[in-house]
N, C-alpha and C positions, 0 to 999 in steps of 0.2 A: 914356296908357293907365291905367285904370283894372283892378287887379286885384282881384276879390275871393275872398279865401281865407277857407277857412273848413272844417270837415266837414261830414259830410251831414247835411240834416237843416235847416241853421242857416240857408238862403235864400239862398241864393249865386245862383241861374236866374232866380228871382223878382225878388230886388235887380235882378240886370240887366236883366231884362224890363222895369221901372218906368224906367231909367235909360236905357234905349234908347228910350223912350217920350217921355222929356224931352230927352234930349239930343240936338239935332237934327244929320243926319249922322252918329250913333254907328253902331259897329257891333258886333258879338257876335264874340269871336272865341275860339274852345272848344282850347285844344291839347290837350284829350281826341281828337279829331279824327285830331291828327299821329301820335297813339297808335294808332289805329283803323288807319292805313294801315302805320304798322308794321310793326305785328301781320299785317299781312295780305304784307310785301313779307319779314321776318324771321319767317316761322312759327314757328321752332324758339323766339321770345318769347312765345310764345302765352300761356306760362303763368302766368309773370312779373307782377311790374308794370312798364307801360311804360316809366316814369318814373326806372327802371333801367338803362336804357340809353340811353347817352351822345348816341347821334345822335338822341332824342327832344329832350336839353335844348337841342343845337345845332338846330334843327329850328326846336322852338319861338320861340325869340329870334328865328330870320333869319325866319318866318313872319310874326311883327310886324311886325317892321321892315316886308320887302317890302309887307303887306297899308297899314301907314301909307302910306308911300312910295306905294303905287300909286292909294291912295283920299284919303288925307289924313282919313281920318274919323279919330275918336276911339276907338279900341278898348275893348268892357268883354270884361273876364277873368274868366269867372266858374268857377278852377279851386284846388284843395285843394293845395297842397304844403305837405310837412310837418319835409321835410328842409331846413334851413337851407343844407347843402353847394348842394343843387338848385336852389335859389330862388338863393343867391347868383351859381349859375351865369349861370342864365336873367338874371335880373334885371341885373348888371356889363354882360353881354354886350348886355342892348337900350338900356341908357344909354349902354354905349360908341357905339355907333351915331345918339348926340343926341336919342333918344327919353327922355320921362319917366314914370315910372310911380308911381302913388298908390297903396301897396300897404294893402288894407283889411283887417283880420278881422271877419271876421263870427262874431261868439259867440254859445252861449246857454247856459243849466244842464243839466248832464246831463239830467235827466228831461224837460224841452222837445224837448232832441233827441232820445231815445227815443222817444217819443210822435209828434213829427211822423214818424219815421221807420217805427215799426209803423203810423202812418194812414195813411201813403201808398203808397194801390193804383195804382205803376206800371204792373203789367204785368194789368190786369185779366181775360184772355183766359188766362192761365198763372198761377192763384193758387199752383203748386207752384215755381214760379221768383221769385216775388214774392216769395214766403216766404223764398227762398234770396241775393235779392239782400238783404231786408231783415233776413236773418242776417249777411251779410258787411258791409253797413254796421255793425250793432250793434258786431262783432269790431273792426270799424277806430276804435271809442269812444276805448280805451286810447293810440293809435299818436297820435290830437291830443292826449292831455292831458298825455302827454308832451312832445309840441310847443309846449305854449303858453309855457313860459319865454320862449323864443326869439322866438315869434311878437309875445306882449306887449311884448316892446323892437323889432321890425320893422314892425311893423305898427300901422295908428290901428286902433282896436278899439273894433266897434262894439256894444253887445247887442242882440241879435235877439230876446230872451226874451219880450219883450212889445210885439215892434215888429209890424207888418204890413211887409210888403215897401215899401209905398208912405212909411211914416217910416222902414224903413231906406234909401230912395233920397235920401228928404229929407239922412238924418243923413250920408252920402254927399256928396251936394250942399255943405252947409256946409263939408265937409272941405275940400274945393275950392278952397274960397273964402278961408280962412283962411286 
């Protein structure tokens, strides 16, 4: 399993888009997803982050697994944790089970992620919600740079600052291999 962490902004969907590209038999596997059904089976989460609750982390982990186990492909992860407790959780739990995971950061400088994050017109049919989601990325700025101690000793770390998606799959690739 390849996971790539990272905040918004920094190519985490892209990286994996290139990397699913190349790597043949990969698959994308989003546990933004396990969140989404959630949220929909515990509404009273609604409000939360999902990543808050416990049977999201158990969730996640046994969703790997099972998705390895039933495909044998290679999973790319292209999801933000920021919490060290979380990741340690997820992450124990999918090794325990004899799966391996390549945990990457994806970095850039502040003002790169600002920037790609005000350019990107997600939701172009709701430029009042576009607004709104690309306020609440801004707000979650702070939440990774407190994270990066941690992150920088768990993770290879890559800068995306002046990468295109296609040399961060490459700088990816190498990791791999090394």
């Amino acid at each position: 399993m390849i996971w790539l962490n990272g905040t918004f902004g920094v190519g985490k969907s892209s990286t994996a888009d290139e990397l699913l590209r190349r790597i043949p038999g990969s698959r994308r596997y989003d546990p933004e997803e396990v969140g989404f059904l959630l949220r929909q089976l515990l509404p009273e989460t609604a409000g939360g982050d999902f990543q808050d609750i416990p049977a999201w982390r158990y969730l996640v982990a046994e969703t790997a697994v099972a998705l390895h186990a039933h495909t044998g492909a290679q999973l790319i992860t292209p999801m933000t944790l920021l919490r060290k407790k979380y990741a340690d959780e997820i992450f124990d739990a999918i090794v325990g089970h004899g799966l391996s995971i390549t945990h990457i950061l994806l970095h850039a400088n502040t003002q790169c992620l600002r920037d790609r994050i005000t350019g990107h017109n997600m939701f172009p049919e709701d430029p009042q919600h576009n607004q709104r989601v690309q306020a609440w990325r801004l707000d979650h700025l702070p939440d990774y740079a407190d994270a990066l101690p941690w992150l920088r000793t768990s993770a290879h770390v890559i800068d995306t600052t002046y990468l295109s998606p296609a040399q961060a799959a490459d700088a990816v690739l190498r990791l791999r291999v090394t």
